[in-house]
Kinemage of the C-alpha trace (Angstrom):
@kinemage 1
@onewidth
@group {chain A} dominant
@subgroup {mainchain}
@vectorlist {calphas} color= white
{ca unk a 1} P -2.661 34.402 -24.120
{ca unk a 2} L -0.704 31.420 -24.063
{ca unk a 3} L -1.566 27.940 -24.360
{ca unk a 4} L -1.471 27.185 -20.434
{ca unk a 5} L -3.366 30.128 -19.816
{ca unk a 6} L -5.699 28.830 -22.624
{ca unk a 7} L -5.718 25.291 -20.529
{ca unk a 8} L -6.007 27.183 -17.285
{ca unk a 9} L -9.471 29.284 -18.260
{ca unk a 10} L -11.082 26.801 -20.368
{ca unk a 11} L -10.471 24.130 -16.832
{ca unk a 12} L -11.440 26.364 -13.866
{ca unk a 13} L -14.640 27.210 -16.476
{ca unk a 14} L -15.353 23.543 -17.184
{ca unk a 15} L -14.786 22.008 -13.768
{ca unk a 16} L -16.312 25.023 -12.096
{ca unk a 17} L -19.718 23.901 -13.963
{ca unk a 18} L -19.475 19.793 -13.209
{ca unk a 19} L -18.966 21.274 -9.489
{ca unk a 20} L -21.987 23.062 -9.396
{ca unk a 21} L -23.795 19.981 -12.024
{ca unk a 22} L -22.903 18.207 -9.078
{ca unk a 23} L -25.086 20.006 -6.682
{ca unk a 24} L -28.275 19.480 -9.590
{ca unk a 25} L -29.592 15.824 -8.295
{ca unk a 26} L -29.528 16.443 -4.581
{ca unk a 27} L -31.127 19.708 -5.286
{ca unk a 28} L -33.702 17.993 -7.215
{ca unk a 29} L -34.470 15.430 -4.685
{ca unk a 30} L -34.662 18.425 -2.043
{ca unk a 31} L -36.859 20.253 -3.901
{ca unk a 32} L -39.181 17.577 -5.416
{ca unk a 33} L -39.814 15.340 -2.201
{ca unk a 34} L -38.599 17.721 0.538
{ca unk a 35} L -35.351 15.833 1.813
{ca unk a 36} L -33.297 18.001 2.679
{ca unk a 37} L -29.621 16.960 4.904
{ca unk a 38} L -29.402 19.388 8.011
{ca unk a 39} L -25.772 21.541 8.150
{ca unk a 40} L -24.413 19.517 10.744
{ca unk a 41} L -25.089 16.308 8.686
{ca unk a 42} L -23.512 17.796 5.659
{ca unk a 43} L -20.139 18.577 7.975
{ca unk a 44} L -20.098 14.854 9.006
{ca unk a 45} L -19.888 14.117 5.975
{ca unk a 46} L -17.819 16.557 4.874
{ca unk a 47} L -15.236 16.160 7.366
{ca unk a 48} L -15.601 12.135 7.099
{ca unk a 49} L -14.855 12.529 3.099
{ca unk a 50} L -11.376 14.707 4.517
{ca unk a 51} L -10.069 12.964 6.833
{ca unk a 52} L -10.696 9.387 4.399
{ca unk a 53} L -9.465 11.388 1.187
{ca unk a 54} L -7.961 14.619 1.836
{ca unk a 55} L -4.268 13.721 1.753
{ca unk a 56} L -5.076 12.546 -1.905
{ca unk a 57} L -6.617 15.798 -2.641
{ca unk a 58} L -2.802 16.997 -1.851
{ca unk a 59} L -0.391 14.083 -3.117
{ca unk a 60} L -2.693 13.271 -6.500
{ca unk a 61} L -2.284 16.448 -8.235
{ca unk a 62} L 1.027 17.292 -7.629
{ca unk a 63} L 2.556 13.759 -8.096
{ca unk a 64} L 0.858 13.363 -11.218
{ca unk a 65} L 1.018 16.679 -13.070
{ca unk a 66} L 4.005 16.127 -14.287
{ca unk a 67} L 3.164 13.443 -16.533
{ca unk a 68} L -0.451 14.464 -17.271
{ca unk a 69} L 0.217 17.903 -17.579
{ca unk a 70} L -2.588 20.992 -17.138
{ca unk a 71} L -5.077 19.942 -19.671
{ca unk a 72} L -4.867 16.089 -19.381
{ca unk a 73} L -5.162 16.849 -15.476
{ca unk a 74} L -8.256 19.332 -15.725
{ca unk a 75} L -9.500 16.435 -17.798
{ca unk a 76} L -8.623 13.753 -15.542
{ca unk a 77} L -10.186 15.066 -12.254
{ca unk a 78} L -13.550 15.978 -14.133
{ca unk a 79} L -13.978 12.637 -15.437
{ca unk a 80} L -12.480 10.706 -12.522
{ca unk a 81} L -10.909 7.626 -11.797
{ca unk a 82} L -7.459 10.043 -12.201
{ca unk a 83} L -4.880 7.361 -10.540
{ca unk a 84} L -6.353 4.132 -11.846
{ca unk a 85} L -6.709 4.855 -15.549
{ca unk a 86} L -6.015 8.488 -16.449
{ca unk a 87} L -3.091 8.757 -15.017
{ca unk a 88} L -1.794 5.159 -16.757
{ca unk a 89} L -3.162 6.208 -19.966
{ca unk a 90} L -0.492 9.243 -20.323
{ca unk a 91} L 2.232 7.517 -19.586
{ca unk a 92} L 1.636 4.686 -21.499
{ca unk a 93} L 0.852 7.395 -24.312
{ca unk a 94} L 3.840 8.998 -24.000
{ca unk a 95} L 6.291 5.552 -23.701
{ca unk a 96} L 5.077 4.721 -26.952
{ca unk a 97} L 5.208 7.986 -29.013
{ca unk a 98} L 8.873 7.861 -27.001
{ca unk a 99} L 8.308 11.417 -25.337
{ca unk a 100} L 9.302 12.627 -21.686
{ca unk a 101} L 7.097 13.856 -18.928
{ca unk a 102} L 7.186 17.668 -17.872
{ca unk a 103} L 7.955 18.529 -21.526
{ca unk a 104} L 5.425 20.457 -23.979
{ca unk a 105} L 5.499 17.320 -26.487
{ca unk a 106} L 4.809 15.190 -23.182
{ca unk a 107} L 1.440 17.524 -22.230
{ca unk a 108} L 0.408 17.346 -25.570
{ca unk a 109} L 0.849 13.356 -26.031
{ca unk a 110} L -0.209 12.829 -22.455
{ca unk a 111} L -3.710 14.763 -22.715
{ca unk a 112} L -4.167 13.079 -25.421
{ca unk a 113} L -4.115 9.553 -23.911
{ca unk a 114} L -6.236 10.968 -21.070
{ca unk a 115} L -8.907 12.169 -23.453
{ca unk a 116} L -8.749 8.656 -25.249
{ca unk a 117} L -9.210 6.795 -21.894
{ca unk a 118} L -12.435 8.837 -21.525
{ca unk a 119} L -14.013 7.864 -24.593
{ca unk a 120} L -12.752 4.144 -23.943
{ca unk a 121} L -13.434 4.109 -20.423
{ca unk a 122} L -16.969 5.285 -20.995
{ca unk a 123} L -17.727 3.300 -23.959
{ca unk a 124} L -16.517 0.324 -21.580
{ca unk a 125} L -18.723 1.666 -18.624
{ca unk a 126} L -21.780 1.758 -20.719
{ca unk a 127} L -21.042 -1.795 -21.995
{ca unk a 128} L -21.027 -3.467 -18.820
{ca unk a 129} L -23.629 -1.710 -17.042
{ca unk a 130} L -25.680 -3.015 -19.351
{ca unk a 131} L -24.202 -6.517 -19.469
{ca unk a 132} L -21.876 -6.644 -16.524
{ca unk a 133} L -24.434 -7.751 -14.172
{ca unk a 134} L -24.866 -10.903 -16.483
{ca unk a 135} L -21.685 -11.635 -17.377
{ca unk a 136} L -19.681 -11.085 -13.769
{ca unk a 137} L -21.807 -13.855 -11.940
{ca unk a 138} L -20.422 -16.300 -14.100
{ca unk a 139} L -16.918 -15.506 -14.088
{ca unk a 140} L -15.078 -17.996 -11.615
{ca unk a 141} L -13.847 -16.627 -8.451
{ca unk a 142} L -10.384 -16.368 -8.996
{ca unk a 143} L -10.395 -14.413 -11.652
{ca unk a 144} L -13.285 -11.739 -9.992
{ca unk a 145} L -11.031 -11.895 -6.493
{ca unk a 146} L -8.097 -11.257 -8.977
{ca unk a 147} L -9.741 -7.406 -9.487
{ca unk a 148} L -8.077 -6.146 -6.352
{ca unk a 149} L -4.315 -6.405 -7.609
{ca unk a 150} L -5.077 -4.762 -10.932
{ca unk a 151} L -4.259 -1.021 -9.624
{ca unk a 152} L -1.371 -2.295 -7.487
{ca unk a 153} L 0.263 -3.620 -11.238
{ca unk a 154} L -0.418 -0.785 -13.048
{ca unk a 155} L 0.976 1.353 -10.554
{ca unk a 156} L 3.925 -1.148 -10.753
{ca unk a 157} L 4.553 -1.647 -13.791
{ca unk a 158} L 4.717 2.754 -13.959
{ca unk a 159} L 7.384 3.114 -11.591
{ca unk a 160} L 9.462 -0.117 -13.315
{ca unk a 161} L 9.197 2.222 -16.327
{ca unk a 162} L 10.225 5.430 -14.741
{ca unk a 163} L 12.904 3.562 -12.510
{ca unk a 164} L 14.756 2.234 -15.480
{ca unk a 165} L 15.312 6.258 -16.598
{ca unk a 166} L 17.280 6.500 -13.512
{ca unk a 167} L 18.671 3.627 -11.863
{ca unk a 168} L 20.258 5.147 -8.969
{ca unk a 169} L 17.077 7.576 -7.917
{ca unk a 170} L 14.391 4.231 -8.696
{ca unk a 171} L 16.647 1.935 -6.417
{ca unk a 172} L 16.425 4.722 -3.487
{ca unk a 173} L 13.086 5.088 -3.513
{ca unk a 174} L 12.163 1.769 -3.399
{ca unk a 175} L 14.594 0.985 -0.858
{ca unk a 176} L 13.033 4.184 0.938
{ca unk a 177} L 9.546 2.939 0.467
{ca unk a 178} L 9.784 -0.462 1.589
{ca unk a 179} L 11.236 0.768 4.952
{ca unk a 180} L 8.713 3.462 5.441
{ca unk a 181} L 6.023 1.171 4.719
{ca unk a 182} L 7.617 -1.847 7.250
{ca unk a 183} L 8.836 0.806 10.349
{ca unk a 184} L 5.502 3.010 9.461
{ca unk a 185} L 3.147 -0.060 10.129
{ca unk a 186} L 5.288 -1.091 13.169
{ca unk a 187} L 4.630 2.303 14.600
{ca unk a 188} L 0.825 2.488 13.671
{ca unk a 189} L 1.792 5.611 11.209
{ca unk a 190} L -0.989 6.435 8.976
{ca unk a 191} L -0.829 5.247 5.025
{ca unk a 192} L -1.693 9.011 3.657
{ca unk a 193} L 1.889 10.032 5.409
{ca unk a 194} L 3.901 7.374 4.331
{ca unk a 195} L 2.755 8.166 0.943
{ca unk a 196} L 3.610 11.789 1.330
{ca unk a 197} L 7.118 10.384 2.933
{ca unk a 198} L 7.797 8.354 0.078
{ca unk a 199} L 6.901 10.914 -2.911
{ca unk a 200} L 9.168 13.290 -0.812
{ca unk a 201} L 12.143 11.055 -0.200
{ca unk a 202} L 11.166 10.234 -4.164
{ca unk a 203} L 11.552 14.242 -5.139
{ca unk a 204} L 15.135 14.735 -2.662
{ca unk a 205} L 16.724 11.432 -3.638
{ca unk a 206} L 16.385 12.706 -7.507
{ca unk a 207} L 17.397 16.233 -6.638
{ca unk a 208} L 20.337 15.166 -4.781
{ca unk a 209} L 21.599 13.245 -7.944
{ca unk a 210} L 20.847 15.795 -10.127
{ca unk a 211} L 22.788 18.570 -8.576
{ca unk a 212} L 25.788 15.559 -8.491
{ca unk a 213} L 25.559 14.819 -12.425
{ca unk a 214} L 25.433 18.533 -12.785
{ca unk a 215} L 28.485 19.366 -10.734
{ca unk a 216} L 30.322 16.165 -12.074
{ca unk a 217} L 29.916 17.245 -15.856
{ca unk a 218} L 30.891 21.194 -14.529
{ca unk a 219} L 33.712 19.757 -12.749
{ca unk a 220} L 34.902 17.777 -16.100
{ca unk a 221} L 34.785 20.669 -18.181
């Protein structure tokens, strides 16, 4: 058995148990006091959660397996919070250990930072629950409104990183995604689309190039 296949049985085990852990405290409460959701309830929900979410249930795992790879992603999703720090962690990880996505060294160095997020992210979490409520009250306003922007500058600050690799295929996509996003809103187009439009103009713009650098460098030999 190889090591994905390792990665792959050890996940679906793992997560398949936090799914049904999941399930434990509204089964308590149901049992205990006798509140129990009706089926139709449980669909409004259900289908309020998809239509809200569901595009990211798509677009989230395949835009970031590549740099989290299968373990740091079965890791990811089952402690959550996958785009605003797990996600981060790896590919800060693996800019500073100076090792490329999609590779074997990058899964490696990228579940790694995933796993240390966890521990950090928790030990953080546990901190300021038990502080937090103190502490944030005090802090002056611009600095607790300033919250908001901290996922849109991680997120920026990734794709500066990964646009630099490729010049050409950064300046497209941004380019791309800036008119999607202006012409998208003008035609009352939802945000989960453009975001699939983007990532897929993303994935054709660098395919396009690389088929060009590869039949340049065939055409020069």
């Amino acid at each position: 058995m190889t090591f994905d296949q390792k990665v792959i049985r050890n996940g679906r085990i793992t997560v398949g148990i936090a799914c049904i852990a999941n399930f434990v405290p509204a089964l308590y409460v149901g049992l205990k006091y006798g509140v129990q959701p009706s089926i139709s309830v449980l669909l409004q929900l259900y289908g309020a959660l998809a239509a809200t979410y569901g595009i990211t249930w798509i677009i989230q795992p395949i835009a970031y397996y590549p740099t989290m790879g299968a373990a740091g992603s079965y890791i990811g999703w089952l402690a959550g919070s996958c785009g605003d720090i797990r996600m981060p962690a790896a590919a800060m990880a693996q800019k500073i250990v100076g090792v490329e996505p999609g590779t074997h060294e990058g899964d490696v160095i990228g579940t790694l930072g995933v796993a240390c997020s966890v521990f950090v992210s928790a030990s953080l979490i546990t901190l300021f629950v038990i502080i937090g409520n103190q502490v944030i009250p005090m802090l002056p306003s611009f600095i607790t409104g300033s919250f908001s922007y901290i996922l849109p500058s991680l997120f920026g600050a990734i794709f500066v990183d990964n646009a630099r690799k490729n010049l050409k295929a950064g300046l497209f996509t941004f380019v791309a995604g800036i008119a999607l996003l202006y012409f998208g809103k003008k035609i009352g187009m939802n945000s989960a689309i453009i975001n699939i439009l983007v990532i897929a103009v993303g994935i054709g713009v660098s395919r396009v190039l690389y088929v060009q650098n590869k039949n340049k460098e065939a055409a020069a030999k």
